[in-house]
C-alpha positions in Angstrom: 109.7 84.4 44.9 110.8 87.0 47.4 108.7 89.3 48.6 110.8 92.0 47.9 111.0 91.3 44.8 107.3 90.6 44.3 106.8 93.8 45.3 109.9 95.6 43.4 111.0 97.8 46.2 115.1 97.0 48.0 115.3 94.8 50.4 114.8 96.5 53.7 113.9 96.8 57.5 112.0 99.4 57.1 110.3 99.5 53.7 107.7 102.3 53.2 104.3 101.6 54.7 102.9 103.6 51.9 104.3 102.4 48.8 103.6 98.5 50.5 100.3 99.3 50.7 100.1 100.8 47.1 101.4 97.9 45.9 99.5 95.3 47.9 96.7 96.9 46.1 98.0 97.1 42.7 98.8 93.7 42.8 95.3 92.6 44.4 93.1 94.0 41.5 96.0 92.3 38.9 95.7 88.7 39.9 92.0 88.8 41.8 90.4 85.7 41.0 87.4 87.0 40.2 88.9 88.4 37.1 90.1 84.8 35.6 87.0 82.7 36.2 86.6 82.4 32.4 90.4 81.4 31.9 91.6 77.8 32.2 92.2 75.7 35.4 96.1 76.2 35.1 95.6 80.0 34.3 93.1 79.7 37.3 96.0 78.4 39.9 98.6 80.2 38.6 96.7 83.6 39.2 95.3 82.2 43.0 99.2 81.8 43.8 100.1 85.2 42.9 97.0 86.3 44.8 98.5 84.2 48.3 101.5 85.3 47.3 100.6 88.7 47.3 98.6 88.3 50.9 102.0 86.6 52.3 104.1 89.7 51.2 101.8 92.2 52.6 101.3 90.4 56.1 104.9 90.0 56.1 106.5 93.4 55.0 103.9 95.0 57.3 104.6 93.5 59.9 108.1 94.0 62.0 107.6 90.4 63.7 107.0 88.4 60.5 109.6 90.8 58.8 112.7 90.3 60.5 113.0 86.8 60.7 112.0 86.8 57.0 114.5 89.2 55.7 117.0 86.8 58.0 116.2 83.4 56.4 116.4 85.4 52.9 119.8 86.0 53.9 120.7 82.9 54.8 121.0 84.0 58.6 118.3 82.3 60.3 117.4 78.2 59.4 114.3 77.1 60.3 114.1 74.8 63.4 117.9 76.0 63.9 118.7 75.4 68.1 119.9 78.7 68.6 122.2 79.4 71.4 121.6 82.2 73.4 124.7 84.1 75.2 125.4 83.1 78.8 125.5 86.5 79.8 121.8 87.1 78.6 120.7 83.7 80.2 122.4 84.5 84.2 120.6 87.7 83.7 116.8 85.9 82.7 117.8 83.1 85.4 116.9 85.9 88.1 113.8 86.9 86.3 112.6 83.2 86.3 113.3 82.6 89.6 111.2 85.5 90.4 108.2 84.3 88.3 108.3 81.0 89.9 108.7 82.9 93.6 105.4 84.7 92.4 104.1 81.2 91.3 104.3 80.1 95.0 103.5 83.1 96.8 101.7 85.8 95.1 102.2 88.9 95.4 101.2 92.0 93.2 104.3 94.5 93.7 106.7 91.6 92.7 104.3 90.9 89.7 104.7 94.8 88.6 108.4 94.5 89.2 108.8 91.3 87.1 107.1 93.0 84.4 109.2 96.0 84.8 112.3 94.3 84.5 111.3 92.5 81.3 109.8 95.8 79.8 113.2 97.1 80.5 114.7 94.2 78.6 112.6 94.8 75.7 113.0 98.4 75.3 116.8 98.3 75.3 116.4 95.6 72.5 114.3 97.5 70.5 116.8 100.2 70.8 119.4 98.1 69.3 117.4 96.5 67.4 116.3 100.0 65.8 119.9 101.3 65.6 120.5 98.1 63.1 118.0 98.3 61.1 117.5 102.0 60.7 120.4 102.0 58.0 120.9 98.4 56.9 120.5 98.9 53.1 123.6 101.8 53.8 126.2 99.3 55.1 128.7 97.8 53.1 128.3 94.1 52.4 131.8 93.1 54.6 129.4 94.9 57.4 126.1 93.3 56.5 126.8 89.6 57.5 127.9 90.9 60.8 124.5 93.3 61.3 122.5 90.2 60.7 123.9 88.4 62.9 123.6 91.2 65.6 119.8 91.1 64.4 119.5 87.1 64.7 120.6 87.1 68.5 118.5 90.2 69.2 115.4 88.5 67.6 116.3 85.5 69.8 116.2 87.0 72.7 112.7 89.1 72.0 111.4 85.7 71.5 112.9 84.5 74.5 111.4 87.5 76.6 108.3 86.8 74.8 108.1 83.5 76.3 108.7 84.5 79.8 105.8 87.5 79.2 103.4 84.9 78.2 104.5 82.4 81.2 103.6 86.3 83.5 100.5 87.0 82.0 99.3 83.3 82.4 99.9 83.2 85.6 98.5 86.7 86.4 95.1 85.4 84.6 94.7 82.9 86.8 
């Protein structure tokens, strides 16, 4: 079942923190465990379902991460273990980044570290922009509009993942 509709609120990229919440609850005291012990073995697995279910739908529609690939796979956007191809564009521009993190690899040096970072905070702040300009609305746009959107979303949420690769590759190396 979707989680949207687990939870009875629209489908959204934003839903409200509050009324998630309120819900999450609601639905914790209706199908705790606890509450069934007496009932049968099939009443007792049906009712521990709903109660994952309902821990799944609150990890996931409180959190931005697990949400937006979620809301892509519901629609059919994102498959799982899809070999997504990123633009060329994006790619020349993160060859210069990695060729920086392996020049820092070889010779450290702390400035180039900050400005390595820098450039990748950069990158992540004008994807959260976009990101945030596409999502702010979504439930307004007309459906002829929404297939494009989430695919604007998809290649956005590929390239955050991509950046988050290269930030964990940084802060490895930094640790050291």
């Amino acid at each position: 079942m979707d989680y949207f509709k687990f939870y009875d609120i629209p489908l959204t990229f934003n839903p409200d923190k509050t009324l998630v919440k309120k819900k999450f609850y609601e639905l914790s005291k209706k199908y705790h465990p606890d509450f069934y012990i007496n009932e049968s073995e099939v009443k007792q697995d049906e009712i521990l379902g709903f109660s994952t279910l309902n821990n799944k739908a609150f990890q996931t529609l409180s959190n931005s991460d697990k949400l937006i690939p979620y809301i892509l796979e519901l629609e059919g956007v994102l498959e799982e273990g899809e070999k997504y191809q990123l633009p060329q564009s994006f790619l020349v521009e993160m060859m210069d980044v990695n060729e920086a993190i392996m020049d820092l690899e070889f010779d450290e040096n702390a400035d180039k570290l900050v400005e390595v970072k820098s450039i990748i905070e950069d990158f992540e702040n004008s994807l959260n922009i976009k990101l945030q300009s596409l999502t702010a609305d979504f439930e307004q746009y007309e459906e002829s509009k929404k297939s494009e959107v989430l695919n604007q979303i998809k290649d956005i949420w590929y390239r955050k993942k991509y950046l988050l690769r290269i930030r964990e590759s940084i802060n490895k190396f930094a640790s050291r």
